[in-house]
C-alpha positions in Angstrom: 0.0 0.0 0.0 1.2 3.6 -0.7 -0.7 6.2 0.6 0.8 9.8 1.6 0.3 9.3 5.2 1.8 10.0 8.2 0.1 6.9 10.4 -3.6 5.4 9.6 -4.3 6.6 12.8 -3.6 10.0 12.7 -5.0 10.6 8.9 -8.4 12.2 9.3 -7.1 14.7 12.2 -4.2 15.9 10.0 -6.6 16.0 6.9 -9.1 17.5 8.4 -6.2 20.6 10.0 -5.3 20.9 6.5 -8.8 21.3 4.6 -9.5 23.9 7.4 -6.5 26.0 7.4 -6.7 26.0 3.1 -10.2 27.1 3.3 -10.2 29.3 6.3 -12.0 31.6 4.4 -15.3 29.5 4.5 -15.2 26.7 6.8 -13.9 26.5 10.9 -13.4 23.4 12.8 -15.7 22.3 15.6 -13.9 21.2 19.0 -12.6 17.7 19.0 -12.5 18.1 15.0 -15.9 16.5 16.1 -17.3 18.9 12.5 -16.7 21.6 10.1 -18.4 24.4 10.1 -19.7 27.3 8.0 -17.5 30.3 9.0 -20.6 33.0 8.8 -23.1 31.7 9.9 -26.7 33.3 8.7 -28.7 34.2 11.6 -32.4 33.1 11.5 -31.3 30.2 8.7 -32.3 27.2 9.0 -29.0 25.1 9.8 -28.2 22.0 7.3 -26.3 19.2 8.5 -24.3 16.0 6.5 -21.8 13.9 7.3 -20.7 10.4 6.8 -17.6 8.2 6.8 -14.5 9.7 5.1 -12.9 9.0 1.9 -15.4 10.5 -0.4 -13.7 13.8 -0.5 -15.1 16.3 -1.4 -18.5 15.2 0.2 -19.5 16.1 2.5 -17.1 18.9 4.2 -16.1 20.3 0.8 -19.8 21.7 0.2 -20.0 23.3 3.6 -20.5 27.2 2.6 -22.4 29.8 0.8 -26.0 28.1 -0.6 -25.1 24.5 0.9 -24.1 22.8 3.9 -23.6 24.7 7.3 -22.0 22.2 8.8 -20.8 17.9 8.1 -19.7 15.6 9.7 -16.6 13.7 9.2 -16.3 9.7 10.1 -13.3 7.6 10.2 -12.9 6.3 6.8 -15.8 4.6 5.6 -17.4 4.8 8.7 -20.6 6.6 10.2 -19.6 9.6 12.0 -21.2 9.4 16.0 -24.5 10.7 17.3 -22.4 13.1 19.4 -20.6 14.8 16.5 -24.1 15.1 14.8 -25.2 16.8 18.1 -22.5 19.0 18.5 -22.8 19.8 14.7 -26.8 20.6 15.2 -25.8 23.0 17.7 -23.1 24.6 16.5 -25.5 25.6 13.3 -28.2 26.1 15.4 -29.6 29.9 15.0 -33.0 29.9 15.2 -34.3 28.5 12.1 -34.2 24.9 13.1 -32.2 21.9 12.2 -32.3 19.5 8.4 -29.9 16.6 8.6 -29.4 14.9 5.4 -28.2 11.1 5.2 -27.3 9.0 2.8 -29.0 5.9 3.4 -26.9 3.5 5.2 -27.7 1.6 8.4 -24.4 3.4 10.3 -25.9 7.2 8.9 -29.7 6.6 9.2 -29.1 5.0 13.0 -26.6 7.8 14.3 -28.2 10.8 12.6 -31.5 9.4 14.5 -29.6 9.2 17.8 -28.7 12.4 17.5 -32.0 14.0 16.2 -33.8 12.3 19.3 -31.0 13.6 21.8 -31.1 17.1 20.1 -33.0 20.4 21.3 -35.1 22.3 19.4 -36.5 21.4 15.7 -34.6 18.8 13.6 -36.0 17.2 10.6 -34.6 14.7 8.2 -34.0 13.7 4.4 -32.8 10.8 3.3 -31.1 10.5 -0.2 -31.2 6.9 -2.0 -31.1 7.8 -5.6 -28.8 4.5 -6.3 -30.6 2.2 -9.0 -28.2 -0.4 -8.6 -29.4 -2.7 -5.8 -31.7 -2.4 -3.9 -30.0 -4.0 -0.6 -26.7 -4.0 0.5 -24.1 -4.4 3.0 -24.0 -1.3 4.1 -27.7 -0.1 3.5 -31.6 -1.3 4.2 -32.9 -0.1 0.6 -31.4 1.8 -1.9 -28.2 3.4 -1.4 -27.4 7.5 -1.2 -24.3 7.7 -3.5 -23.8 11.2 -5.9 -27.3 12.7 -6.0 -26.8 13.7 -2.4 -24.5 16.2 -4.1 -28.1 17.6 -6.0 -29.6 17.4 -3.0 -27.4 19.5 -0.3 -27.2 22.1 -3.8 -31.0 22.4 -4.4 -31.9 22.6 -0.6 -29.1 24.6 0.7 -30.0 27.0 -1.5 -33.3 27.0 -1.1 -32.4 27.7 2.9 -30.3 30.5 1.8 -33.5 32.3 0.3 -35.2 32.1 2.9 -37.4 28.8 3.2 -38.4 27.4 6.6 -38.0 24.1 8.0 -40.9 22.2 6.6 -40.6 23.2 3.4 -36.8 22.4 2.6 -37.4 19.1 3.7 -40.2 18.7 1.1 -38.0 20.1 -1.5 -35.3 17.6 -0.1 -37.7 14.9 -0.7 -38.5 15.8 -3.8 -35.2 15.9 -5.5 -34.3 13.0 -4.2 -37.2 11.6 -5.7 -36.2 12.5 -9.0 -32.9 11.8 -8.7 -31.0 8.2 -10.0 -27.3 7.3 -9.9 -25.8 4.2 -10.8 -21.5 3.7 -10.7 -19.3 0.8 -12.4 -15.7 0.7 -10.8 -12.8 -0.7 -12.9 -10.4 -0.9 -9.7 -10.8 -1.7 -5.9 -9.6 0.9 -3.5 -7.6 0.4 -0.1 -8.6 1.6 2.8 -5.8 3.0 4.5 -6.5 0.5 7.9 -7.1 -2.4 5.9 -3.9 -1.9 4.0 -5.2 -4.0 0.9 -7.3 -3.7 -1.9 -11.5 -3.6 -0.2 -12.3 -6.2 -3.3 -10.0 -8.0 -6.3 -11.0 -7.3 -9.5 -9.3 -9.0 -12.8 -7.5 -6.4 -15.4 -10.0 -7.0 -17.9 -13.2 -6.8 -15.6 -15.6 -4.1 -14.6 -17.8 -4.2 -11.2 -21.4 -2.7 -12.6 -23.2 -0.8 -10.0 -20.4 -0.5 -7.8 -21.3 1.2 -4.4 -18.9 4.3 -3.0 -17.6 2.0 -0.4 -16.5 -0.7 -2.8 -19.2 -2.8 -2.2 -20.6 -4.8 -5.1 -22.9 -3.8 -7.4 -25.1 -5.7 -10.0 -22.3 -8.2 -11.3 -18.9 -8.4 -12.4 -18.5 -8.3 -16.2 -16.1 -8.2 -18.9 -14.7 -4.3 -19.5 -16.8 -2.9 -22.3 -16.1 0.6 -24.0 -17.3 3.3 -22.8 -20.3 4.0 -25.2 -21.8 0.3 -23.8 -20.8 0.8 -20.6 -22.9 3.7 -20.5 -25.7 2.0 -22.2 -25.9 -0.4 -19.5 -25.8 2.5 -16.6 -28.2 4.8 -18.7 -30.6 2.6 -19.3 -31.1 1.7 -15.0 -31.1 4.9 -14.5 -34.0 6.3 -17.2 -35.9 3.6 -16.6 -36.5 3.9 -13.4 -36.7 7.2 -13.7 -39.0 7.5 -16.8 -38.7 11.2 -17.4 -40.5 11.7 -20.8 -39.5 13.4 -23.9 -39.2 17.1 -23.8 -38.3 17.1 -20.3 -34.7 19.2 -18.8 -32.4 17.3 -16.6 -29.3 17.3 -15.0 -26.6 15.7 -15.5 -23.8 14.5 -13.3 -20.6 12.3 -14.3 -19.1 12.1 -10.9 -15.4 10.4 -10.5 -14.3 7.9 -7.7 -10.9 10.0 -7.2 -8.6 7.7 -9.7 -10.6 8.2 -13.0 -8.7 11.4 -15.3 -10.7 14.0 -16.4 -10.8 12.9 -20.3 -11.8 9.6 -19.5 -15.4 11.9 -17.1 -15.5 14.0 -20.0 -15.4 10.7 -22.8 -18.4 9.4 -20.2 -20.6 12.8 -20.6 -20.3 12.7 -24.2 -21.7 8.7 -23.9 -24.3 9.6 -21.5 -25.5 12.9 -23.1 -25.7 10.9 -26.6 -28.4 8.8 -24.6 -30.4 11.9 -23.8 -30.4 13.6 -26.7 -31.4 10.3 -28.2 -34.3 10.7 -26.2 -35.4 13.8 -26.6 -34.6 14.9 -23.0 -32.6 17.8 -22.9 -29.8 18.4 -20.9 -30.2 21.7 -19.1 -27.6 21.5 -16.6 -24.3 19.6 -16.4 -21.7 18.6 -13.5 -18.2 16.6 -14.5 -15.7 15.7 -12.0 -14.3 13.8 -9.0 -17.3 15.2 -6.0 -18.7 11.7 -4.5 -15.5 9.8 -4.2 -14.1 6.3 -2.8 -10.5 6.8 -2.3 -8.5 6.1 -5.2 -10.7 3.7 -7.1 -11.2 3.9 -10.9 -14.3 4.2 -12.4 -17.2 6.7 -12.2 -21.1 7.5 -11.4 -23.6 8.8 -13.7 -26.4 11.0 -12.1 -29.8 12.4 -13.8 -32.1 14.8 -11.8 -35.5 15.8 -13.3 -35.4 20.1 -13.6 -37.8 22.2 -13.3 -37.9 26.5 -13.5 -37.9 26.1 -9.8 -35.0 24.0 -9.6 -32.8 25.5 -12.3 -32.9 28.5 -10.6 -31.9 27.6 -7.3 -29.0 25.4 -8.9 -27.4 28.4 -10.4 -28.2 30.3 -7.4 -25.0 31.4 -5.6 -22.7 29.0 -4.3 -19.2 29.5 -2.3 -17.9 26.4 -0.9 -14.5 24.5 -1.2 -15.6 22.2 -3.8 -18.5 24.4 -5.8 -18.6 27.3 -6.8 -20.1 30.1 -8.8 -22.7 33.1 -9.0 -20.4 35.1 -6.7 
């Protein structure tokens, strides 16, 4: 294993001192390193919370900021982060608007963010993101998994809560672009985790793991690699039919990396996915390419569509200012 570490042990602490002093324009740590915070804090806001187990840089501490997150919370690597980090978090961000925690959905998140909503103070409410068409089941989940849409989600919401909107009504909107949201991933390579010291899964140099969780955990089936075009094919057609957006309709769409996929190769995988849309008549209104949901170093990528609307074009282009997004400003 190579890894530019210090000690397994010491990895997320020194990470997380180093994401906070090179962004110390937006974000603060909590005590303990227990979270990261929004620097300015809106008064009257209502506070948005993530978090989840580490190694899927940028998610979630890299869209703390302007018209997303106000605070996440950081696990060990793969790992849920602990009801008491999600309380401290809840009332760090805390400033009179109330409290939305979104969670991916598996067991560790949904559990601990539950803990921590039952401990809390004051109003808390709760979205859950499962936009993963893959499986339905896995190790790490009860249902469907939260993988890249969560991204869509945190965006559309959090600035939707910069506007303005109450507690009730984020949540809604939470729900409901989640709802219309489907991801599905293919990995070409495993990914260690830095405690494990070896590869989470072995995988052949002419295989592919289709529908690939961000955790390395399987997907669909392993297969033969493909080129892109039919890989795509295969992830596209999941996604849109299960989706079933008609022709005529605006989406977005998101070709999310898994940290050790280049650029040109996301790029290649847009051009393949928008081929499909256009194909279809549904036009794509909004785009996102790059490495945002990640699983360590592991090759391979995600595709994401979300349904638009007026409504939620508008609050995608809205202003954003965080470490990993931004524009508008």
């Amino acid at each position: 294993m190579k890894k530019l570490i210090n000690g397994t042990e010491t990895l997320l602490q020194e990470s997380l001192t180093g994401f906070a002093a090179a962004h110390a324009d937006i974000v603060t740590l909590g005590d303990e390193r227990k979270f990261v915070r929004r620097r300015d804090l809106k008064r009257g806001k209502v506070g948005l919370i993530s978090g989840g187990g580490s190694g899927h840089e940028p998610l979630h501490a890299g869209f703390v900021g302007l018209g997303m997150l106000d605070a996440a919370c950081p696990g060990q690597v793969f790992t849920s982060p602990t009801p008491d980090q999600m309380l401290a978090a809840a009332e760090a961000a805390e400033t009179g608007g109330g409290i939305l925690f979104i969670v991916k959905n598996y067991e560790g998140d949904v559990m601990n963010f539950a803990m921590a909503a039952e401990m809390a103070n004051g109003k808390i409410a709760t979205v859950i993101t499962d936009d993963d068409v893959a499986v339905e089941t896995s190790t790490y989940s009860t249902g469907r998994r939260g993988v890249a849409g969560t991204l869509i989600v945190e965006r559309m919401v959090g600035a939707a809560a910069e506007k303005g909107a109450d507690l009730e009504a984020l949540q809604e909107l939470g729900q409901r672009v989640n709802a219309q949201t489907r991801s599905m991933g293919v990995a070409l390579t495993s990914c260690t985790v830095p405690a494990a010291g070896k590869p989470t899964f072995q995988i052949g140099e002419d295989e592919m793991e289709m529908g690939v969780g961000i955790h390395g955990e399987p997907g669909r089936r392993r297969v033969k690699l493909a080129a892109a075009d039919a890989i795509a094919d295969e992830m596209m057609g999941a996604i849109l039919g299960d989706l079933k957006l008609k022709s005529g309709s605006e989406a977005l769409l998101l070709v999310n990396g898994f940290g050790g996929t280049p650029a040109m190769e996301l790029y290649l995988m847009y051009n393949s996915a928008k081929r499909i849309l256009d194909g279809k008549g549904i036009k794509v209104a909004r785009s996102l390419v790059g490495s945002y949901v990640t699983s360590l170093e592991m090759a391979g990528c995600s595709l994401t569509v979300s349904a638009l609307d007026s409504e939620l074009t508008a609050l995608w282009d809205s202003p954003v200012h965080t470490a990993a997004l931004r524009w508008g400003i």
